[in-house]
Short mmCIF file of the C-alpha atoms (twelve columns), coordinates in Angstrom:
data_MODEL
# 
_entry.id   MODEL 
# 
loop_
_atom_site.group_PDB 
_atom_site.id 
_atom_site.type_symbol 
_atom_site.label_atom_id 
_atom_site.label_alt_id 
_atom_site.label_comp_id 
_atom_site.label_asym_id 
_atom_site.label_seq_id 
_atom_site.Cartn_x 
_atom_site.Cartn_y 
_atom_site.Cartn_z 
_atom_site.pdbx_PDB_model_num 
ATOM 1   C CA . UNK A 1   -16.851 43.207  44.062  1 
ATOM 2   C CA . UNK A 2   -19.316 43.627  47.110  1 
ATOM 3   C CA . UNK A 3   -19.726 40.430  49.270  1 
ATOM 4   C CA . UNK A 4   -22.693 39.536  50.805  1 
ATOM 5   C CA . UNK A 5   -22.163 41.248  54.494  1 
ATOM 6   C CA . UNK A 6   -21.199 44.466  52.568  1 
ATOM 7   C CA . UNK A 7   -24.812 44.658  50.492  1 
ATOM 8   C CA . UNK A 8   -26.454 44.125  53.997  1 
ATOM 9   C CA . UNK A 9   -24.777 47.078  54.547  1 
ATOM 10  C CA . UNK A 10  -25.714 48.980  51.638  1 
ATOM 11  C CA . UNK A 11  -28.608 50.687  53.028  1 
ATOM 12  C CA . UNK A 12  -27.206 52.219  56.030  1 
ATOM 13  C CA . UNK A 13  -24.921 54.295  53.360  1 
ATOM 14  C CA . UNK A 14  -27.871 56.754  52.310  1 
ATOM 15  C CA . UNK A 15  -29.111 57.365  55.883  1 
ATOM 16  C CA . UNK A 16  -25.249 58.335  57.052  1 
ATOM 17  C CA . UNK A 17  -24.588 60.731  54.143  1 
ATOM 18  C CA . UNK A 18  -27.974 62.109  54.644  1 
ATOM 19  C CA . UNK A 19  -28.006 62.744  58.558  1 
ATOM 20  C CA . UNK A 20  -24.294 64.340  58.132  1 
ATOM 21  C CA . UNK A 21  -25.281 66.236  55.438  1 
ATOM 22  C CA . UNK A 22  -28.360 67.975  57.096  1 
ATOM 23  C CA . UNK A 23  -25.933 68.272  60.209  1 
ATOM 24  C CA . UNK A 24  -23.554 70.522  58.137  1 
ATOM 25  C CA . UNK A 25  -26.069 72.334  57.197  1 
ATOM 26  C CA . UNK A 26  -27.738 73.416  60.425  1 
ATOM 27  C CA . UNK A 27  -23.968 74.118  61.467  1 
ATOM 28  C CA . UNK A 28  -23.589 76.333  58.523  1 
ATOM 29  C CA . UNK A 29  -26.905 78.126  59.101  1 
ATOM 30  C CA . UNK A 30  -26.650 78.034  62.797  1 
ATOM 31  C CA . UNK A 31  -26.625 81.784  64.682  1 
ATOM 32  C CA . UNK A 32  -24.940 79.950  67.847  1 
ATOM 33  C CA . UNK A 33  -21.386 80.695  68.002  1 
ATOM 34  C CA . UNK A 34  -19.193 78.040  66.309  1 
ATOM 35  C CA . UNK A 35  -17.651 77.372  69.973  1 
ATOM 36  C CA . UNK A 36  -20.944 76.585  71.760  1 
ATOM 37  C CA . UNK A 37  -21.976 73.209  73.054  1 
ATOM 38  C CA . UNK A 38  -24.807 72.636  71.020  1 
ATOM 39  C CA . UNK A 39  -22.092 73.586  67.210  1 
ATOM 40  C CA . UNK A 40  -19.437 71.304  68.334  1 
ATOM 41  C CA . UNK A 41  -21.691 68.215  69.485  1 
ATOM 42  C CA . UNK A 42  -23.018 68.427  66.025  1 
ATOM 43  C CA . UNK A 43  -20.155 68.684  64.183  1 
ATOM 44  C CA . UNK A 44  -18.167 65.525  66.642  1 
ATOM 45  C CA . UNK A 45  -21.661 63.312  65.515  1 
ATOM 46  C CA . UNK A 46  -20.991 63.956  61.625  1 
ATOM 47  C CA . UNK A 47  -17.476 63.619  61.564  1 
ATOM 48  C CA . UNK A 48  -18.536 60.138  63.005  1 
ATOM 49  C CA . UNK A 49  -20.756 59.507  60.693  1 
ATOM 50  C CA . UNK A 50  -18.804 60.663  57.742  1 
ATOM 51  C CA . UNK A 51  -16.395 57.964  58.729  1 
ATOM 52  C CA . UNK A 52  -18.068 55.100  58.980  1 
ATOM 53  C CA . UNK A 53  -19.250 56.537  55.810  1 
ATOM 54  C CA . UNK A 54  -16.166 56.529  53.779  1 
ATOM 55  C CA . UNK A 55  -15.458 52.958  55.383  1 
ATOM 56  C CA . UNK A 56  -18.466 51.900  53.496  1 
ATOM 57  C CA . UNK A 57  -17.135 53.468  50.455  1 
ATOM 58  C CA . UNK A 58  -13.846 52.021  50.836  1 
ATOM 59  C CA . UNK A 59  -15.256 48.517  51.358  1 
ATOM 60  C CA . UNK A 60  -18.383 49.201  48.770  1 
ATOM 61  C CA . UNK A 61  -15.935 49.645  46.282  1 
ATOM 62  C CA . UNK A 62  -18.129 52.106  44.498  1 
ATOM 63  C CA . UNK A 63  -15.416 54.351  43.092  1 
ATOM 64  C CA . UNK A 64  -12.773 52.618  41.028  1 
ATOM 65  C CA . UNK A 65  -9.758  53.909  38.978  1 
ATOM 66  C CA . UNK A 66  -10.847 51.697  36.141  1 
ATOM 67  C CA . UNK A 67  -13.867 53.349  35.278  1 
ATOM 68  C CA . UNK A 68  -15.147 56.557  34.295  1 
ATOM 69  C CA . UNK A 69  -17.452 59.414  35.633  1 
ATOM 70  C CA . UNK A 70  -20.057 57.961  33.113  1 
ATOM 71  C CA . UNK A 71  -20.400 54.714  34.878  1 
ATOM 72  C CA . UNK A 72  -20.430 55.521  37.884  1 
ATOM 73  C CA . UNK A 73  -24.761 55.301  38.777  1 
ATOM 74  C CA . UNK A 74  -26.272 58.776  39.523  1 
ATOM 75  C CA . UNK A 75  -27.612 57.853  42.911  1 
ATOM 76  C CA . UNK A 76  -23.468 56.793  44.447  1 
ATOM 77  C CA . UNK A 77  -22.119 60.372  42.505  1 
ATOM 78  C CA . UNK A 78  -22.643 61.970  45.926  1 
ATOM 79  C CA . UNK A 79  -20.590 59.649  47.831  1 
ATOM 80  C CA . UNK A 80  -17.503 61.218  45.908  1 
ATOM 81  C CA . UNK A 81  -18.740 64.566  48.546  1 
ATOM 82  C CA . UNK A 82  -17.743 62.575  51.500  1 
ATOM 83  C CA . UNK A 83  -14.124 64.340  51.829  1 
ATOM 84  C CA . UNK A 84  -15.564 67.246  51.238  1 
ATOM 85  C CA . UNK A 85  -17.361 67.396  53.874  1 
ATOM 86  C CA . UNK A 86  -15.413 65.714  56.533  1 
ATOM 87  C CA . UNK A 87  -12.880 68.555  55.359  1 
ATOM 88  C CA . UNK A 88  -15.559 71.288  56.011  1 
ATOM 89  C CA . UNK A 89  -16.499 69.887  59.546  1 
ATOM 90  C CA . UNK A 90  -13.065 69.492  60.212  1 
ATOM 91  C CA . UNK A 91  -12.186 73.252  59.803  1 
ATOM 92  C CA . UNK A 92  -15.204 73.724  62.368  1 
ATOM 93  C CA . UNK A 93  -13.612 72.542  65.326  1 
ATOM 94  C CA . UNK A 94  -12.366 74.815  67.738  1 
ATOM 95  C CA . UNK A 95  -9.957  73.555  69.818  1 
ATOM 96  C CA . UNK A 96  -6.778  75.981  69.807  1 
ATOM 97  C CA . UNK A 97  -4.013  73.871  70.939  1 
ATOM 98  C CA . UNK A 98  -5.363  71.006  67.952  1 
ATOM 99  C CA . UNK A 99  -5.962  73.710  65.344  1 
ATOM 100 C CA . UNK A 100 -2.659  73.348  63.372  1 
ATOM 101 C CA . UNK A 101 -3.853  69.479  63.494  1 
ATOM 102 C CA . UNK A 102 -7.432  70.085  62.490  1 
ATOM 103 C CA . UNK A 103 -6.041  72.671  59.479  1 
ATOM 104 C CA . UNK A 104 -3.803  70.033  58.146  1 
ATOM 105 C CA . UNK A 105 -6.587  66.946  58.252  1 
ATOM 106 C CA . UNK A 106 -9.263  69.213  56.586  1 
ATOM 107 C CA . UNK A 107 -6.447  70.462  53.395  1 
ATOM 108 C CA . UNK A 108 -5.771  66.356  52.905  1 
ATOM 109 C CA . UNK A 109 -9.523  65.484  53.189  1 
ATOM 110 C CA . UNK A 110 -10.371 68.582  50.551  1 
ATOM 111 C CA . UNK A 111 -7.451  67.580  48.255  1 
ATOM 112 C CA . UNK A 112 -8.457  64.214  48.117  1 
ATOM 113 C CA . UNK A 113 -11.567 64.992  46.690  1 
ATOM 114 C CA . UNK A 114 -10.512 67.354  44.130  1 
ATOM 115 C CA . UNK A 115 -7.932  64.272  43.079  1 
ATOM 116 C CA . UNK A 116 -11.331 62.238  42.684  1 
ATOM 117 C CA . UNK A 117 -12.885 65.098  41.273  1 
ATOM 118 C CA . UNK A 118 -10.064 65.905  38.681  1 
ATOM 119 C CA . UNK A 119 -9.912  61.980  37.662  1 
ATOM 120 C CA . UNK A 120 -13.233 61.676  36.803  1 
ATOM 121 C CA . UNK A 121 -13.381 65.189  35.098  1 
ATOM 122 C CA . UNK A 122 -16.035 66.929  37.005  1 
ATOM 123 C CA . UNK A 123 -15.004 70.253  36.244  1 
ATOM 124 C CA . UNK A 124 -12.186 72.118  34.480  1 
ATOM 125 C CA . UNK A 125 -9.877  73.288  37.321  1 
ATOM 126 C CA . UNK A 126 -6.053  73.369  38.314  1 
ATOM 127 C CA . UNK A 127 -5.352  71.710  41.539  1 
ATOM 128 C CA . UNK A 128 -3.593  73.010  44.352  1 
ATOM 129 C CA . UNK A 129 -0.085  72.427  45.302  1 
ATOM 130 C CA . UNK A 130 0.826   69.874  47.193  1 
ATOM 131 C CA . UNK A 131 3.322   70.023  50.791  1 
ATOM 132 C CA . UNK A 132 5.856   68.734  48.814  1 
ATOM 133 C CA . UNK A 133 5.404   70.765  45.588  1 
ATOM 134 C CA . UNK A 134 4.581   73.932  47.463  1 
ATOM 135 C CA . UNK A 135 7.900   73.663  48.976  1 
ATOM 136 C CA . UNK A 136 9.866   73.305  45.742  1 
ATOM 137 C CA . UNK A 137 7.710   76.503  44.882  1 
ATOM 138 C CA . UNK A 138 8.931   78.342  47.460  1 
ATOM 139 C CA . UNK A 139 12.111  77.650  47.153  1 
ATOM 140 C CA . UNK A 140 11.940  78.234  43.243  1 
ATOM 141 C CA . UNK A 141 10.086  81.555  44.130  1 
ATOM 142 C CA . UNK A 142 12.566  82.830  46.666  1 
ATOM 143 C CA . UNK A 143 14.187  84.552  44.216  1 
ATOM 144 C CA . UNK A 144 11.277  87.242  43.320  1 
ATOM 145 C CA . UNK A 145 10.417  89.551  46.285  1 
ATOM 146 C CA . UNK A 146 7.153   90.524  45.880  1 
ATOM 147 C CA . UNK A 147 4.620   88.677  42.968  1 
ATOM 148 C CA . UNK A 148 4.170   89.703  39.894  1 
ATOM 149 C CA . UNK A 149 1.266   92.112  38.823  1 
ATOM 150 C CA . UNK A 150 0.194   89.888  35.998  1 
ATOM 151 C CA . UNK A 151 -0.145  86.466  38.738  1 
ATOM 152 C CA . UNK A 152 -1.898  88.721  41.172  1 
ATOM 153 C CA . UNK A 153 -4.668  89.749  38.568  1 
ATOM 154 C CA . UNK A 154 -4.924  86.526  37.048  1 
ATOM 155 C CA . UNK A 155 -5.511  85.242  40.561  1 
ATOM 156 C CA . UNK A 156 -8.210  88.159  41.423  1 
ATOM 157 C CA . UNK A 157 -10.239 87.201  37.767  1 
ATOM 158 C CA . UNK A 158 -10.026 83.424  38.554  1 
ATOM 159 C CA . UNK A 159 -11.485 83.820  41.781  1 
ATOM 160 C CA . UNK A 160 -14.242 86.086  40.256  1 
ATOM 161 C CA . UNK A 161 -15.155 83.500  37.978  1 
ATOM 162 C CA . UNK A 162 -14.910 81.092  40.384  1 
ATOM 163 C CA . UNK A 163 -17.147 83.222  42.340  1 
ATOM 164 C CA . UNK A 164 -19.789 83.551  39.379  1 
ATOM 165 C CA . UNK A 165 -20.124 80.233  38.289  1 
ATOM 166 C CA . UNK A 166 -20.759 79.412  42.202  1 
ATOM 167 C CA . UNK A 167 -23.285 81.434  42.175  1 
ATOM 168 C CA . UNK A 168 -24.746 80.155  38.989  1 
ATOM 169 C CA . UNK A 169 -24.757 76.335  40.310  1 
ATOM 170 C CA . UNK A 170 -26.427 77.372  43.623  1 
ATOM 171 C CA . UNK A 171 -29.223 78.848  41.412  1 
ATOM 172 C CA . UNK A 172 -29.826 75.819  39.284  1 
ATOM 173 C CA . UNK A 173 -29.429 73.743  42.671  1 
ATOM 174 C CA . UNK A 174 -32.155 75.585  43.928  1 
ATOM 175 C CA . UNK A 175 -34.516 75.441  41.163  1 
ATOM 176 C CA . UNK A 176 -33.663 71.444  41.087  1 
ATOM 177 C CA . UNK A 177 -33.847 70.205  44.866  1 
ATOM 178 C CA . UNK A 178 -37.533 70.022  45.164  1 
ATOM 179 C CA . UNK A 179 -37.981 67.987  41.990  1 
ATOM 180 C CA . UNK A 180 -35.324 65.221  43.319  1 
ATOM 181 C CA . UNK A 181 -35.767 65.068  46.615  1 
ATOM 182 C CA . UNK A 182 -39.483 64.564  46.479  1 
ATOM 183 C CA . UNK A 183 -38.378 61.569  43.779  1 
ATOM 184 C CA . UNK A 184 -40.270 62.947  40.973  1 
ATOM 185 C CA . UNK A 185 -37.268 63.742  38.806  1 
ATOM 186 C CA . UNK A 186 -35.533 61.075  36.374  1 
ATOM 187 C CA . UNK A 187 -32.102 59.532  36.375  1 
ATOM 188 C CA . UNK A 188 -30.772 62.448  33.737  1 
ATOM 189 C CA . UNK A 189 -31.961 65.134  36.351  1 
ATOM 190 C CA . UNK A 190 -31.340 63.270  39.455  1 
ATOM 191 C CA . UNK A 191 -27.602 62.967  37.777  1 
ATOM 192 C CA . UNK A 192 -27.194 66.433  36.830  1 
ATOM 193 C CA . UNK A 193 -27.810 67.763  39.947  1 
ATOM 194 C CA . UNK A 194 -25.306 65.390  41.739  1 
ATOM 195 C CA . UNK A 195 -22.973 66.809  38.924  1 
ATOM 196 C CA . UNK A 196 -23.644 70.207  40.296  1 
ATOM 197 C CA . UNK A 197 -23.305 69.525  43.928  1 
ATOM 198 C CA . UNK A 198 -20.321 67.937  42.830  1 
ATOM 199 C CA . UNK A 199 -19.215 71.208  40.969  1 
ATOM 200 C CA . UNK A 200 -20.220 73.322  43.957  1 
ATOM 201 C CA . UNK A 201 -17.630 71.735  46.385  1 
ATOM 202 C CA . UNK A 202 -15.170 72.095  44.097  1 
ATOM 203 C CA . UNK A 203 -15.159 75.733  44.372  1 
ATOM 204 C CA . UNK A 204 -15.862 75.015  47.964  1 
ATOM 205 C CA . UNK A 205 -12.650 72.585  48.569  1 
ATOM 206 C CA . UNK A 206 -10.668 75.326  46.067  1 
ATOM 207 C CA . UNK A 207 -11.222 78.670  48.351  1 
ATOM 208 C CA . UNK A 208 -10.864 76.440  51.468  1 
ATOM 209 C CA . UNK A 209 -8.058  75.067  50.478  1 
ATOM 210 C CA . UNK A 210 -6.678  78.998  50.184  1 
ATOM 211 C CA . UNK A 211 -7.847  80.019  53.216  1 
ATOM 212 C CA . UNK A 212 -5.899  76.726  55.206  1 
ATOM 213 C CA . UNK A 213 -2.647  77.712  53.647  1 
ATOM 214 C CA . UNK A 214 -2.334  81.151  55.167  1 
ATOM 215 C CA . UNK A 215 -3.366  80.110  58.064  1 
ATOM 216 C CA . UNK A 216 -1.308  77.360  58.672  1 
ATOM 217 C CA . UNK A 217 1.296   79.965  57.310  1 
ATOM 218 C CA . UNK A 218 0.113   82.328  60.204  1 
ATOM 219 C CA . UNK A 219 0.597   79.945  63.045  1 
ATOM 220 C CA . UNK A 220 3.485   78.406  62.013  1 
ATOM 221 C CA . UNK A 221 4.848   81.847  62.239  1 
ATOM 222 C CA . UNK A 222 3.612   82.196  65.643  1 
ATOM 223 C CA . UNK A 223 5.014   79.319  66.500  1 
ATOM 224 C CA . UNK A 224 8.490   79.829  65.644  1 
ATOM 225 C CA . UNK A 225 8.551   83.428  67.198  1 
ATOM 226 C CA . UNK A 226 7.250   81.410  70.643  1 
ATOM 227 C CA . UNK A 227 10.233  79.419  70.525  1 
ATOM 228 C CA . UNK A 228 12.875  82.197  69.498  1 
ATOM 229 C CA . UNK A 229 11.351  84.186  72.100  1 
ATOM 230 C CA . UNK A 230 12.020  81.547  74.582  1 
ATOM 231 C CA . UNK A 231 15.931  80.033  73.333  1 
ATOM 232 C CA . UNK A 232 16.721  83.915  73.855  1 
ATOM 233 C CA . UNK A 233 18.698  84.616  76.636  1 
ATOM 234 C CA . UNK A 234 17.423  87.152  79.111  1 
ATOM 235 C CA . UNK A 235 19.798  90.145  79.124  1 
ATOM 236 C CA . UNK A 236 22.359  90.254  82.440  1 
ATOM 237 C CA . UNK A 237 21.626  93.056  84.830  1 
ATOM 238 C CA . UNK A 238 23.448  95.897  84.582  1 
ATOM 239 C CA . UNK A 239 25.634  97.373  87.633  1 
ATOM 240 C CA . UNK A 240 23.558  100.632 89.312  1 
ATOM 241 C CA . UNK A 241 24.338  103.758 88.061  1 
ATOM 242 C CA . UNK A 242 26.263  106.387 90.266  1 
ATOM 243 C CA . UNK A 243 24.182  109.140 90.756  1 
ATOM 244 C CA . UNK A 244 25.896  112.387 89.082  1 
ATOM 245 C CA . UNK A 245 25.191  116.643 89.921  1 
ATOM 246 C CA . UNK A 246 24.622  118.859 86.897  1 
ATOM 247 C CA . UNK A 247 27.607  121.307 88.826  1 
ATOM 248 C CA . UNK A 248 31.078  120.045 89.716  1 
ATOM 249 C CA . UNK A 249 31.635  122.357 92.734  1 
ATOM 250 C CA . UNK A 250 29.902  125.494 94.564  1 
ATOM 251 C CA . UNK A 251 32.279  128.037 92.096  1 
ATOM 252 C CA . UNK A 252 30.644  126.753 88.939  1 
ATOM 253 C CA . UNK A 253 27.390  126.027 90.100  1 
ATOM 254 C CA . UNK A 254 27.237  130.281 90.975  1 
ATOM 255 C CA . UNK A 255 28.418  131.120 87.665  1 
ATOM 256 C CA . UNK A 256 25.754  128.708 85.541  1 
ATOM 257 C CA . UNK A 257 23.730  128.058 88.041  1 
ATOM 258 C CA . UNK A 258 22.713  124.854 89.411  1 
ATOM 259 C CA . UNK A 259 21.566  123.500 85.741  1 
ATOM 260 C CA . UNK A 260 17.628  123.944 87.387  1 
ATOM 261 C CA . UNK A 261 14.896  126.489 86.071  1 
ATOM 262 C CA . UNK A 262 14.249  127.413 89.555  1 
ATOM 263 C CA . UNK A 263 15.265  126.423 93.092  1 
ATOM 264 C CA . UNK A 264 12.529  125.860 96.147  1 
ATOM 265 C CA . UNK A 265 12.357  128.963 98.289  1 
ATOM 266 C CA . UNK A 266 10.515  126.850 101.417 1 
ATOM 267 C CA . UNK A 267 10.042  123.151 102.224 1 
ATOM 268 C CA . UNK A 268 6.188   121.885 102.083 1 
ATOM 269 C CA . UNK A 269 6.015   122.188 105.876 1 
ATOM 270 C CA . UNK A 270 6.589   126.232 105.452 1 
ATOM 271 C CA . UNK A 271 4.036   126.488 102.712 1 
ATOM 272 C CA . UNK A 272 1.435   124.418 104.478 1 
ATOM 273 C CA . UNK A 273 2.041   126.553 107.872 1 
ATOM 274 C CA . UNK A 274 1.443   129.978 106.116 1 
ATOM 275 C CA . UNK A 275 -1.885  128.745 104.191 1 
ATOM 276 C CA . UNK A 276 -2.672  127.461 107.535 1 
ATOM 277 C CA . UNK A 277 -2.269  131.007 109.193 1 
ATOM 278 C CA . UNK A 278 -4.167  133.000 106.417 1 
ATOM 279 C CA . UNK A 279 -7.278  130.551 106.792 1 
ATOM 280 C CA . UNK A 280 -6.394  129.432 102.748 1 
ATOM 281 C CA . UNK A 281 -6.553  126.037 103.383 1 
ATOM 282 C CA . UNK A 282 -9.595  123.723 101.695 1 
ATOM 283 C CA . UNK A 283 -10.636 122.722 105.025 1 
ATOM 284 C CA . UNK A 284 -10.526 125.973 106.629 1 
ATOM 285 C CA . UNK A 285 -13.330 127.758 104.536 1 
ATOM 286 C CA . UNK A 286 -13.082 131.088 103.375 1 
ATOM 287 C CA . UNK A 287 -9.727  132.401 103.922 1 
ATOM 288 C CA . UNK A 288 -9.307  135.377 106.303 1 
ATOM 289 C CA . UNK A 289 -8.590  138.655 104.503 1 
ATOM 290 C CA . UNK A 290 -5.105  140.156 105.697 1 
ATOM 291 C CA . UNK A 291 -4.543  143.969 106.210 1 
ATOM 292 C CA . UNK A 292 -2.558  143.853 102.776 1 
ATOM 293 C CA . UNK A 293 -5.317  141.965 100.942 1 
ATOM 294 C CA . UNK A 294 -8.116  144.957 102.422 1 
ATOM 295 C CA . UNK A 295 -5.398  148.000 101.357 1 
ATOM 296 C CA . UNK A 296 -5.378  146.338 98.026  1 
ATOM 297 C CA . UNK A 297 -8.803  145.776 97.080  1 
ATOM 298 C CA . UNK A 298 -9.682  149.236 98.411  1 
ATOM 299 C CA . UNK A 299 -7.054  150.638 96.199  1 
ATOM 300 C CA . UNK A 300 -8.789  148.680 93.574  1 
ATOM 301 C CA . UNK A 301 -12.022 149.927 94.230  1 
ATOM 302 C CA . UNK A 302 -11.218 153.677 94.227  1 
ATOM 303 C CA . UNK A 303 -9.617  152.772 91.000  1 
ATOM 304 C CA . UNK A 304 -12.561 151.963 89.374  1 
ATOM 305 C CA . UNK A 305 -14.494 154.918 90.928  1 
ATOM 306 C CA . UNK A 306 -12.185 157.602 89.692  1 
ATOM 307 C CA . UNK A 307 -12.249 156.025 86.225  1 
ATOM 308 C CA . UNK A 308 -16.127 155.837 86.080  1 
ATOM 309 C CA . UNK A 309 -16.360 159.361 87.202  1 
ATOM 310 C CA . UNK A 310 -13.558 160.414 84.260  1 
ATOM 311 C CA . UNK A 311 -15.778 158.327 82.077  1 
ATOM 312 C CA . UNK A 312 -18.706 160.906 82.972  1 
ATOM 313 C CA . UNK A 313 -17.038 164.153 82.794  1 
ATOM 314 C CA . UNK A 314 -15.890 162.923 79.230  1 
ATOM 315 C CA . UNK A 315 -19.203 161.930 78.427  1 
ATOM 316 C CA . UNK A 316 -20.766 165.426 79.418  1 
ATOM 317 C CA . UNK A 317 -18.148 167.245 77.341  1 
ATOM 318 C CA . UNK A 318 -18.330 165.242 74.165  1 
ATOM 319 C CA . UNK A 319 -22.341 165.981 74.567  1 
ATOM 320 C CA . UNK A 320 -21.756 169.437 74.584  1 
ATOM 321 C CA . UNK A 321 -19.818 169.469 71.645  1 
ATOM 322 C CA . UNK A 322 -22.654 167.534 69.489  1 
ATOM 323 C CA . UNK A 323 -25.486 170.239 70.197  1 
ATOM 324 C CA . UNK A 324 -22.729 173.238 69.648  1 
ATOM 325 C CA . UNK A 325 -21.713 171.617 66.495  1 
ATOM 326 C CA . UNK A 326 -25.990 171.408 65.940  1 
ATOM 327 C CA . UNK A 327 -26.025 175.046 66.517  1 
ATOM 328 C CA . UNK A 328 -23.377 176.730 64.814  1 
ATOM 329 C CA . UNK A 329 -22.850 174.890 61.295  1 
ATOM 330 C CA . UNK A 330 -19.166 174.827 59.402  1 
ATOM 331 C CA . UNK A 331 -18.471 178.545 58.054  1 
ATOM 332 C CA . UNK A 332 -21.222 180.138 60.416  1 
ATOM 333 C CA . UNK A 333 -19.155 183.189 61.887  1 
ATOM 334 C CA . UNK A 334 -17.261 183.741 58.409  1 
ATOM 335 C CA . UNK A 335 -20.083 186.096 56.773  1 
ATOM 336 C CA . UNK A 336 -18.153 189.201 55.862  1 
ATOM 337 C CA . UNK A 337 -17.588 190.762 52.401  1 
ATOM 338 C CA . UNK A 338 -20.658 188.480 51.004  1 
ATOM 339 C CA . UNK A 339 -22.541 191.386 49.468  1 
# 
């Protein structure tokens, strides 16, 4: 039973569970990135709130193992949410070195209200594994490499219907929330939609629940590879290698050859020297033409002439040809003996 300094209490309950509710909200809804200032201040002043909340629960004694989800009044039913969403604003904090921490707070906090959840019969629902249970699982599933076909699909069309009848509850929610917060709706309403918040999270706590699990599998992973990365022991450095020649001596390097596509025929200061004397240098201009370069563009030149003027005298003769072939038709000169 309450005592008197707990009833005095009593009414701060409502406004606490109200304010952090409408905070998770504008955190869900919010376009600022989860990491900004403004996201995390609200989500630090609910998780206070939430607490103080659940310490008014706890000392309230409104939820008891003795009773059932019937007598429990309609207007405390949302209290049971209070895990729920300290779990939520837990898995919104973004510190990276705490996150493990944070993942592991928000899975007890979401568990613990399915447990509540599950007692009282809420909704019809299996409930997740436990650390202790999910490592005799492991162990019991070690055996099978890869998941059956039949647990993967029965998986997929659970989370499908959990997925639909989501859906469905956030539809009659919406139709609903006018009518009760406005306080023109009657206990049976006002209880029913409780019932359906309630039902909500569960799907909620169920998928979140999911998502924690691989991730904590993820970084637990990560972890462990840090640390074998660092026990390993750096490998010892290796004595220089003499360097070797492709030929053993001047007699077999002139019958294979020096094991090289080519060999230089003048060092870079020759090369540079003979651009340098020919004017073929980038910052030298135009490069000079030498007496060989003039011999062989004339030859080039006359080339071309002599074949243009072949071209020509071809030309003229195959003309000719046309208008004697116009003139004198097949069989022309072969008239004799024709009567």
């Amino acid at each position: 039973m309450a005592t008197a300094e707990d009833e005095l209490l009593l009414p701060r309950l409502p406004e606490l569970f109200e304010t952090s509710k409408q905070l998770l909200d504008e955190v869900e809804v919010a376009t600022e990135p989860t990491g900004s200032r403004i996201i995390q201040d609200k989500v630090f002043k609910a998780l206070d709130l939430l607490k103080k909340a659940a310490e008014m629960v706890a000392q309230l004694d409104l939820f008891s193992q003795n009773e059932d989800l019937e007598e429990i009044a309609s207007t405390d039913l949302k209290y049971l949410m209070v895990p729920a969403f300290q779990g939520a604003l837990a898995m919104k904090q973004v510190n990276p070195r705490k996150r493990l921490d944070h993942l592991q707070w928000a899975r007890e906090h979401f568990l613990n209200y399915l447990t509540q959840c599950q007692y009282y019969h809420v909704a019809e629902f299996e409930l997740p594994k436990t650390k202790n249970n999910s490592t005799d699982h492991n162990t019991a599933s070690s055996t099978t490499a890869y998941p059956s076909l039949f647990a993967m699909a029965s998986q997929r069309q659970a989370k499908i219907e959990r997925y639909k009848q989501k859906k469905e509850v956030e539809h009659r929610l919406s139709t609903m929330k006018s009518a009760v917060e406005s306080g023109q709706a009657d206990d049976e309403h006002v209880r029913e939609y409780y019932l359906l918040h309630l039902r909500r999270w569960i799907s909620i706590s169920l998928e979140e629940i999911e998502s924690i699990d691989q991730e904590m599998k993820i970084l637990r992973e990560k972890d462990s590879s840090k640390e074998a990365s660092t026990s390993y022991s750096p490998r010892q450095d290796r004595p220089p290698v003499k360097p070797f020649v492709l030929t053993r001596n001047m007699a077999q390097a002139k019958v294979f050859g020096a094991g090289y596509p080519s060999l230089a025929s003048m060092t870079v200061n020759d090369w540079y020297d003979q651009h340098r004397k020919y004017g073929a240098l980038p910052d030298q201009g135009i490069a000079e033409r030498t007496p060989e370069l003039k011999r062989a563009g004339q030859e080039h030149e006359d080339q071309e002439q002599k074949e243009e003027e072949d071209d020509e005298q071809t030309l003229h003769r195959a003309r000719e040809w046309d208008n004697w072939k116009d003139t004198h038709p097949r069989g022309y000169g072969n008239r004799q003996n024709m009567g």
